[in-house]
C-alpha positions in Angstrom: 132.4 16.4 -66.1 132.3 13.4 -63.7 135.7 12.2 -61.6 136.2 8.9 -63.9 138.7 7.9 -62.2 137.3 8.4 -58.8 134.3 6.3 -59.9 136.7 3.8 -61.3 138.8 3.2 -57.8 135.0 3.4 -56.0 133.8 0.6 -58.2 137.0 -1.8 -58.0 137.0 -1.5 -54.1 133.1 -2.9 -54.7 131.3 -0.4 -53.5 127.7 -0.1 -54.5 126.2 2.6 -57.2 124.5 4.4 -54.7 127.8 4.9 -52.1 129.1 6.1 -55.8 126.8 8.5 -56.5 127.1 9.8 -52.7 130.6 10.2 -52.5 131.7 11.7 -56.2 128.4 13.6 -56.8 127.8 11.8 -60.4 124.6 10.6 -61.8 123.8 7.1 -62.1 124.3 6.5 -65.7 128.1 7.7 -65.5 129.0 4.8 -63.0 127.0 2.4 -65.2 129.5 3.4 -68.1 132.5 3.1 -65.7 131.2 -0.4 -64.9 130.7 -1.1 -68.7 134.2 -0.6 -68.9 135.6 -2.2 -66.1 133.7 -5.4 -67.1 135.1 -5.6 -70.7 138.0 -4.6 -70.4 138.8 -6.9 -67.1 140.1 -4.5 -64.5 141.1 -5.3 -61.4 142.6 -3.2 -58.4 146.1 -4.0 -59.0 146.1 -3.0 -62.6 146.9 0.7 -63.3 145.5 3.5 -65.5 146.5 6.3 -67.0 145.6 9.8 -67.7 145.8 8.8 -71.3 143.6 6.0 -71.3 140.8 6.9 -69.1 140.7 10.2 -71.4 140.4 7.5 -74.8 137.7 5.4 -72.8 135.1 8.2 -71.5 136.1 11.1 -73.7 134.9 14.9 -73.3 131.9 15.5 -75.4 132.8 19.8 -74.4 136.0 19.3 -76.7 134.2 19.0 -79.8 131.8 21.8 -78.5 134.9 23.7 -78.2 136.5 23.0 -81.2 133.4 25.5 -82.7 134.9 28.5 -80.8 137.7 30.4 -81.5 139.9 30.2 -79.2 141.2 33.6 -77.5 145.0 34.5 -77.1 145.6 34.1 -73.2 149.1 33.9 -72.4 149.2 37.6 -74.7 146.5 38.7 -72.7 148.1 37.9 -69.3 151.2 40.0 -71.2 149.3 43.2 -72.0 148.0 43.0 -68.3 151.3 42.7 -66.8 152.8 45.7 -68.6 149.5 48.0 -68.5 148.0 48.1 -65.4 144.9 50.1 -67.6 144.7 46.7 -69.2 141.2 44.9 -67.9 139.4 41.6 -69.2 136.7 43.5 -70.6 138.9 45.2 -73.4 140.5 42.2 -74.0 137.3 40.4 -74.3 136.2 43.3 -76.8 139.6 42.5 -79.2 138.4 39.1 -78.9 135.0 39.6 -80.5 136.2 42.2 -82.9 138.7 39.7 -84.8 137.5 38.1 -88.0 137.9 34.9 -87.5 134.6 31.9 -88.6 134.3 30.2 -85.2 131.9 31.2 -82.4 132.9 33.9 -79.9 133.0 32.7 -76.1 130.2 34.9 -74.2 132.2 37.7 -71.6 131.5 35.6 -68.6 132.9 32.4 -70.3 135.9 34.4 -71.4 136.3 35.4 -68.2 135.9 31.6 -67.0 138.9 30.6 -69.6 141.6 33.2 -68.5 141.0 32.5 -64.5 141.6 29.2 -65.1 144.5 30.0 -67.7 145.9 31.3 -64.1 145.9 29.0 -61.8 148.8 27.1 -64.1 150.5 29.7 -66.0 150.8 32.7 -63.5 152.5 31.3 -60.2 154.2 32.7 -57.7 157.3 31.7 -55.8 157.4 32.1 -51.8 160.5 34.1 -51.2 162.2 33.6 -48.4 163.9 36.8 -46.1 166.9 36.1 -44.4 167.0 38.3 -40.6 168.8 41.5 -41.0 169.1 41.6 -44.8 167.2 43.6 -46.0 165.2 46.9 -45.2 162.1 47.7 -47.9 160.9 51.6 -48.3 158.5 52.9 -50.0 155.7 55.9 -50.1 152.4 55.1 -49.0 149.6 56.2 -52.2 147.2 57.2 -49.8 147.8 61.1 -48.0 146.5 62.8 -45.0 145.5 66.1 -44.3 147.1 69.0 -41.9 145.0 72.2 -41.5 146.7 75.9 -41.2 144.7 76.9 -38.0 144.8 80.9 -39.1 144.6 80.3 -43.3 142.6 76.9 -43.0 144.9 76.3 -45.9 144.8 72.0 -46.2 148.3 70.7 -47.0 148.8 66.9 -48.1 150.8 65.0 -45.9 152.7 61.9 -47.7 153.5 58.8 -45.5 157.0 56.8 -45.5 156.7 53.2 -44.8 159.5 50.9 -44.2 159.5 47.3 -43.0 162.1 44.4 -42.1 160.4 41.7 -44.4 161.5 38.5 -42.0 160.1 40.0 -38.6 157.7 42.8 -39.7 158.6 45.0 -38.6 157.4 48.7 -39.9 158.5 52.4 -39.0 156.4 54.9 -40.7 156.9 58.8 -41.0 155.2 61.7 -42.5 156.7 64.4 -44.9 155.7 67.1 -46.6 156.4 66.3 -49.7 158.8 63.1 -51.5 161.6 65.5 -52.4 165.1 64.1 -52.0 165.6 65.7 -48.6 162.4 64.7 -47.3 163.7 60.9 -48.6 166.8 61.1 -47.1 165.8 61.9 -43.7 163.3 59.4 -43.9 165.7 56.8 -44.0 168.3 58.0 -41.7 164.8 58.1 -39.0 163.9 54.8 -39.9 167.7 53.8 -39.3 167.1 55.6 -35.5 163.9 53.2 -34.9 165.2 49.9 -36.1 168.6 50.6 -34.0 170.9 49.4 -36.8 170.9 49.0 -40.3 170.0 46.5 -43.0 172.7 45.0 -45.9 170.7 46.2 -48.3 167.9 48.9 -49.2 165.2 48.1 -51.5 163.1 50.2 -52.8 161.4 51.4 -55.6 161.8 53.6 -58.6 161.3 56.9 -57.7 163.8 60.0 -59.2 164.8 60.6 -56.0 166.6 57.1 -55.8 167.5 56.2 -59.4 167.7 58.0 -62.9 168.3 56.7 -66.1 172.1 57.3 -67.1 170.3 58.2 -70.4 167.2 58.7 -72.0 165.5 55.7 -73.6 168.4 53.7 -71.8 166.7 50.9 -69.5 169.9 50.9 -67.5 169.2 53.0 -64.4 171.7 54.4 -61.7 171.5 55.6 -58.0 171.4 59.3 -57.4 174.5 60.7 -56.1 172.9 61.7 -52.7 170.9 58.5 -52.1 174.8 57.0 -52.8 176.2 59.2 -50.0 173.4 57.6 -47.5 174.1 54.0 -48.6 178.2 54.6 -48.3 177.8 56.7 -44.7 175.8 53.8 -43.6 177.8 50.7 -45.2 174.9 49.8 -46.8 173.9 48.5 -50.8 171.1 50.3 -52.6 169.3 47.6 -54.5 166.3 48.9 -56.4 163.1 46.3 -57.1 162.8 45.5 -60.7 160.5 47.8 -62.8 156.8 46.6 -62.8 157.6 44.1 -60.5 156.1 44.8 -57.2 156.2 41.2 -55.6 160.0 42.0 -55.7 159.1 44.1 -52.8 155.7 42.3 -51.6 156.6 43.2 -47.8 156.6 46.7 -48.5 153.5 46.8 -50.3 151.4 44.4 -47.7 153.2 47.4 -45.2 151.8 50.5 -47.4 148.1 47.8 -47.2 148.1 47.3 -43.7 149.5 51.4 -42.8 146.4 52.9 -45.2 144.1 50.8 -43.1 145.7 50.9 -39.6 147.2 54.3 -39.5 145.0 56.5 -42.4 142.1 54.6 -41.5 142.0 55.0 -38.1 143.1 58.8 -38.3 141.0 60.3 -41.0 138.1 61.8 -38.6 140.8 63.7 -36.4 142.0 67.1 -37.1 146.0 67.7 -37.3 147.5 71.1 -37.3 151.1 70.8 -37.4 153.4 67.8 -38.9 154.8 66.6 -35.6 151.4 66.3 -34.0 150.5 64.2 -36.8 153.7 62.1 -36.5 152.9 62.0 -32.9 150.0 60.3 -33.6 151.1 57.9 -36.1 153.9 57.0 -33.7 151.0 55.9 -31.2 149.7 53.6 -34.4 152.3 52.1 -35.6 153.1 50.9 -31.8 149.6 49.1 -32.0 151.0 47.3 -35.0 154.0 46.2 -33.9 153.6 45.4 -30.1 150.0 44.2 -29.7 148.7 42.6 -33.5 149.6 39.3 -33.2 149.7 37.0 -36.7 149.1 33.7 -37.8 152.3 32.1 -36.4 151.2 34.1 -32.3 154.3 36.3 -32.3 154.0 40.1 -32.9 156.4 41.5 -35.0 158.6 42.5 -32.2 158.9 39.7 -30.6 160.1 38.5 -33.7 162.6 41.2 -34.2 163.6 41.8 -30.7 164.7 37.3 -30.6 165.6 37.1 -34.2 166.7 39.6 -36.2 167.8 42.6 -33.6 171.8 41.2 -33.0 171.7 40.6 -36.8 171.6 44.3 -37.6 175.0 46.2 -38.3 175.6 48.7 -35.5 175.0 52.7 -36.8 178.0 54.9 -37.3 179.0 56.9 -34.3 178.9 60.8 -36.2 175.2 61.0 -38.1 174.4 61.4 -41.6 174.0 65.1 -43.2 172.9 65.2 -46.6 175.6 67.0 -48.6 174.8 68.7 -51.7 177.5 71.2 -54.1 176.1 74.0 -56.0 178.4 76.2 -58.4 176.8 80.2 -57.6 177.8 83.0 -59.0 178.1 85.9 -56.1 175.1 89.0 -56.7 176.2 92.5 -56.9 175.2 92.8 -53.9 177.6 90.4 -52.5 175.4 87.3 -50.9 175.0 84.0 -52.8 171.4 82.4 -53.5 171.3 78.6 -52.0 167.9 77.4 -51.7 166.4 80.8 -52.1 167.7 81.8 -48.9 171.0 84.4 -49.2 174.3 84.2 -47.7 177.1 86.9 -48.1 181.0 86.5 -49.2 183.1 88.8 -49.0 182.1 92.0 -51.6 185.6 91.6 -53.6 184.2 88.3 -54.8 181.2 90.1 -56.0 180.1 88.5 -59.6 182.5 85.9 -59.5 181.5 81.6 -59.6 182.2 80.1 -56.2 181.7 76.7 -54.6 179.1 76.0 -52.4 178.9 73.0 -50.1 174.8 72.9 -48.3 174.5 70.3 -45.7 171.1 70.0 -43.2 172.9 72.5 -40.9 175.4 74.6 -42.2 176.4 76.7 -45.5 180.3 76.8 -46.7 181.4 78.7 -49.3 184.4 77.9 -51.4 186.9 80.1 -53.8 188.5 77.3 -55.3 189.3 74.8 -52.9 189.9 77.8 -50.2 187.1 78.0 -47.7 186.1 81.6 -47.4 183.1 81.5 -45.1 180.6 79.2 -43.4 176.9 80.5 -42.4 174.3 78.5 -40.3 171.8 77.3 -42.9 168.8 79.1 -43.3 165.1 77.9 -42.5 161.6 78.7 -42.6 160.5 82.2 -44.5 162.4 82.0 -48.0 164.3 84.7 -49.2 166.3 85.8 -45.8 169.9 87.4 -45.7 173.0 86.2 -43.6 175.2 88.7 -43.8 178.5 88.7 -41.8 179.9 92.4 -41.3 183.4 91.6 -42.6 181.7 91.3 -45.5 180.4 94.6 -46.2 181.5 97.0 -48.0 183.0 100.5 -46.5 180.5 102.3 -47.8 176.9 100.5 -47.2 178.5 100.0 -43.5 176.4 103.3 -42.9 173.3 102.0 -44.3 172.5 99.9 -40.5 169.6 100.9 -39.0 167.7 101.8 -42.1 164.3 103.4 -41.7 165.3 105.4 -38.4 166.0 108.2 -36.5 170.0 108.2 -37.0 169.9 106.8 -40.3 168.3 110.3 -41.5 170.4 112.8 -39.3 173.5 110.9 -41.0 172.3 111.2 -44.0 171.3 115.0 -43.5 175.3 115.3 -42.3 176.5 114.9 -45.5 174.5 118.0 -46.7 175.6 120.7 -43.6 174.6 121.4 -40.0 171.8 123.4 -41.1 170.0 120.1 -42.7 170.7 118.4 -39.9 168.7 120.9 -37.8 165.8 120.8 -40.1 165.9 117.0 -40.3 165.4 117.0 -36.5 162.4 119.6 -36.4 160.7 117.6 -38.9 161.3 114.0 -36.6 160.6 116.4 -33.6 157.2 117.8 -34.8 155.5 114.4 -35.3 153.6 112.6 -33.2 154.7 109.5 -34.6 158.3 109.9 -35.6 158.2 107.4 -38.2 155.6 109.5 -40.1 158.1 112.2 -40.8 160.3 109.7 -42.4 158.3 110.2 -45.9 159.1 113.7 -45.5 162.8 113.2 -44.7 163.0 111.2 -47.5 161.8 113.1 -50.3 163.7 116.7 -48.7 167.4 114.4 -48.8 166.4 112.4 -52.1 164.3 114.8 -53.9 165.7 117.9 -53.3 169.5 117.3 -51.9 170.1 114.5 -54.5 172.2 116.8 -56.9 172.9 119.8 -54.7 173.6 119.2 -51.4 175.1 122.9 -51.2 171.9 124.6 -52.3 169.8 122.9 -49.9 172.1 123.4 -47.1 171.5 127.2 -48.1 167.5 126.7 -48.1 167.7 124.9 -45.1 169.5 128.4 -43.4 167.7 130.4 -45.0 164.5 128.5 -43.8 165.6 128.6 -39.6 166.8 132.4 -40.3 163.2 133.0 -41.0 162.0 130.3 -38.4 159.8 129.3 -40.9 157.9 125.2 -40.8 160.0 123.2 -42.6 158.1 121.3 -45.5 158.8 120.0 -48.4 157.1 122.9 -50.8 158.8 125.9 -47.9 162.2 124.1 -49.1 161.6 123.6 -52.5 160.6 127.9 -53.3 163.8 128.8 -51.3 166.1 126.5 -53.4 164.4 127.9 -56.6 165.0 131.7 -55.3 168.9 130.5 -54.8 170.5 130.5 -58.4 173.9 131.7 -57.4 176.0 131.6 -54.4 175.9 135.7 -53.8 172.5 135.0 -53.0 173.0 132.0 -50.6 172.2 133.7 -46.7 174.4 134.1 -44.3 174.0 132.3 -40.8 172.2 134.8 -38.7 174.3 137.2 -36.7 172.8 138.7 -33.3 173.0 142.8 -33.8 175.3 145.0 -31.0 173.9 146.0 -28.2 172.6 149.5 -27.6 172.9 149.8 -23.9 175.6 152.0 -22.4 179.2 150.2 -21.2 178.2 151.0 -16.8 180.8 151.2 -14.5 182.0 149.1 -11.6 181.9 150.8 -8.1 182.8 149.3 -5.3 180.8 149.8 -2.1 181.5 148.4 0.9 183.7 145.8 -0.1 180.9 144.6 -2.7 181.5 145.1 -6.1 178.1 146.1 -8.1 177.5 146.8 -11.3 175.5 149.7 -10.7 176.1 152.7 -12.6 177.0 155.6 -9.8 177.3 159.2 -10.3 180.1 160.8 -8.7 180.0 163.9 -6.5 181.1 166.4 -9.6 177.8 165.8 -11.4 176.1 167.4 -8.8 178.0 170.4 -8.5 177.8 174.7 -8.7 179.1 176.7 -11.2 180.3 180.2 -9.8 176.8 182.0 -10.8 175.4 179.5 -9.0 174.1 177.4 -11.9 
């Protein structure tokens, strides 16, 4: 359709029909009807038109064309597209065609046409504008990376933490193992570190490790109790964005844009084995983005934050955060608790009783009441290890230390008689490898001495009386053989000696023990004998 009212201001200013034609793009026969007009009615620069009359004086012939159509629902279409992101144009378009309605149905591309231009006046947005050190926007990037296990080549997907300053810029961005509420956490309290102070408020989204919903089907939502700790160590607000509207938070997603193209992007092709390496590297990125990139308005986002926004920041507290969590755990018979699938022992009275336990990032404290009974240095890495304090233990598993060894056997075997002992040793003694004699130990104390410690003491003499090997079978016969205590043996008994008592004679001052006979032996009888 022709700018009437362009043509009009042309043609009053005289300008001729081809400068017309020239300047608004029109054909010849729509300035001829402008000047039709402008003749009978007697128009003259100084007299004004409206919108109103210029549409009653060269109406739009497409109106009546439209008037055939059906016209399709947009500002309910702009609805269903706001609340499912699913929702496209072409399954709107498809609704469209299905209805019964008599009119014409607008082609796709048509349709198409009507809601962008439905748009430009119905779905505006406002410029909001960030006041220095107000407000710090977090979110998690969509987009992962990888870290290879050099000796499984198991991959693991690394998840990346983006926060940004929305008046300077400014961005930090860390990666975690996973979005769990201690990997959250600490990503805050880092990106506190970086930015050297710390915002008013906290912005970010949805997620259930920052709010829940106090209950279900509610749509009032509340901040976890650890995220609350953060925000109250740090004298700080937790104000989450609205749900499903991300231009609430339009820094931090232009942040998570420009960190999946400047960081991800550029580190895709390398090869990261460990998580520090790769924060190493993303370290070395997000430097790039900050110092060197410089925007529309020249500055980089440093230079903004460094002259603007840097003495704005409230100073960080002087002790550092530790995420503080209470568990209620009931103490195992065998006297440890289970916090984070790692153990830690109270003291074995409390065994099977409910007990307080306070887990922060370094240590383990462990409350009867409100009586602190022990602390342990929290446990990392490999799950399921013990801390065990010996005051804990129990008098009798104090003998169990040193399990699987050499002194753990004999003390066993001691229980049983000296004679068990002995054979214990000869067994340990024989092998090549001590340690493969402890299968043997075991099934002579546990399999054999179990419920007569007295018999097997008995075998056991029995078997060095007849310096027999000592096995497991050799042991077993001589215990079977024993049925009452008459027949138990006797500890061996060296026999008296045969040879004759000699006497001491003393020659020359030496004493020998020689035996001498004296001068009698050697002599006569009176025959002569």
């Amino acid at each position: 359709m022709a700018d009437y009212r362009k043509i009009l201001g042309l043609l009053l200013e005289g300008r001729s029909y081809r400068d017309v034609v020239e300047l608004v793009g029109c054909s010849h026969r729509d300035v001829a009807r402008v000047r039709q007009e402008v003749e009978a009615r007697g128009l003259t620069a100084t007299v004004t038109v409206t919108d109103t009359a210029l549409a009653e004086w060269f109406p739009d012939g497409r109106r009546k064309v439209s008037d055939e159509y059906d016209q399709p629902d947009l500002a309910r279409i702009l609805a269903s597209m706001k609340a499912n992101r699913h929702f496209t144009l072409l399954r709107a378009w498809r609704r469209y065609v299905d209805t019964k309605d008599a009119g014409k149905k607008y082609g796709y591309s048509q349709f198409c046409a009507l809601f962008t231009g439905y748009l430009r006046t119905h779905d505006l947005v406002a410029v909001l504008r960030h006041e220095p050190g107000r407000a710090m926007l977090v979110d998690w990037a969509g987009d992962t990376m990888d870290i290879v296990d050099t000796i499984t080549g198991e991959v693991v997907r690394a998840i990346l933490f983006v926060a940004v300053l929305p008046f300077s810029g400014l961005m930090f961005c860390r990666a975690y193992a996973d979005m769990k509420s201690p990997a959250w956490l600490d990503a805050h309290v880092q990106a506190f570190a970086f930015f050297k102070g710390v915002t008013q408020i906290i912005v970010p989204d949805n997620p259930t490790t920052s709010t829940h919903r106090t209950h279900p089907g509610d749509a009032e939502r509340a901040v976890n109790a650890r995220y609350q700790q953060l925000a109250d160590h740090y004298q700080t607000a937790i104000v989450p964005a609205r749900p499903k509207k991300p231009r609430d938070k339009a820094s931090a997603e232009n942040a998570v844009n420009v960190v999946n193209k400047r960081v991800i992007g550029y580190l895709e092709d390398d090869v990261f084995t460990t998580l520090s390496e790769l924060n190493t590297a993303i370290e070395e990125r997000v430097r790039e983005i900050n110092h060197d990139i410089r925007r529309a308005d020249d500055t980089t986002r440093w230079e903004r934050f460094d002259t603007e926004e840097r003495e704005l920041l409230r100073p960080l507290p002087d002790i550092g955060f530790e995420d503080v969590e209470w568990k209620e755990l009931k103490a195992a018979r065998n006297y440890h608790v289970t916090a984070d699938t790692q153990r830690y022992s109270v003291p074995f009275a409390l065994a099977g009783k409910l007990l307080r336990v306070r887990v922060t990032s370094s240590r383990v404290t462990i409350f009867d009441g409100n009586d602190s009974i022990c602390e342990h240095p929290r446990l990392t890495g490999r799950k399921g290890q013990y801390s065990t304090l010996p005051e804990h233990v129990p008098p009798q598993h104090r003998d169990i230390d040193g399990l699987w060894s050499r002194r753990w056997f004999i003390d066993r075997a001691r229980s049983a008689g000296p004679a068990t002992v002995t054979v214990i040793e000869q067994i340990l003694d024989s092998q090549t490898i001590e340690a493969q004699g402890y299968l043997a130990c075991q099934n002579i104390l546990d399999g054999l001495g179990k419920n007569n410690r007295e018999r097997l003491e008995a075998a056991c003499q029995d078997l060095i009386n007849r310096k027999a090997h000592p096995t497991y079978s050799t042991l077993k016969r001589l215990i079977a053989a024993i049925d009452s205590d008459a027949k138990k043996p006797r500890p061996v008994t060296p026999a008296a000696s045969t040879r004759k008592r000699s006497s001491t004679v003393v020659f020359r001052d030496t004493v020998t023990d020689v035996y001498v006979r004296d001068a009698s032996h050697y002599a006569r009888n009176e025959d002569g004998k």
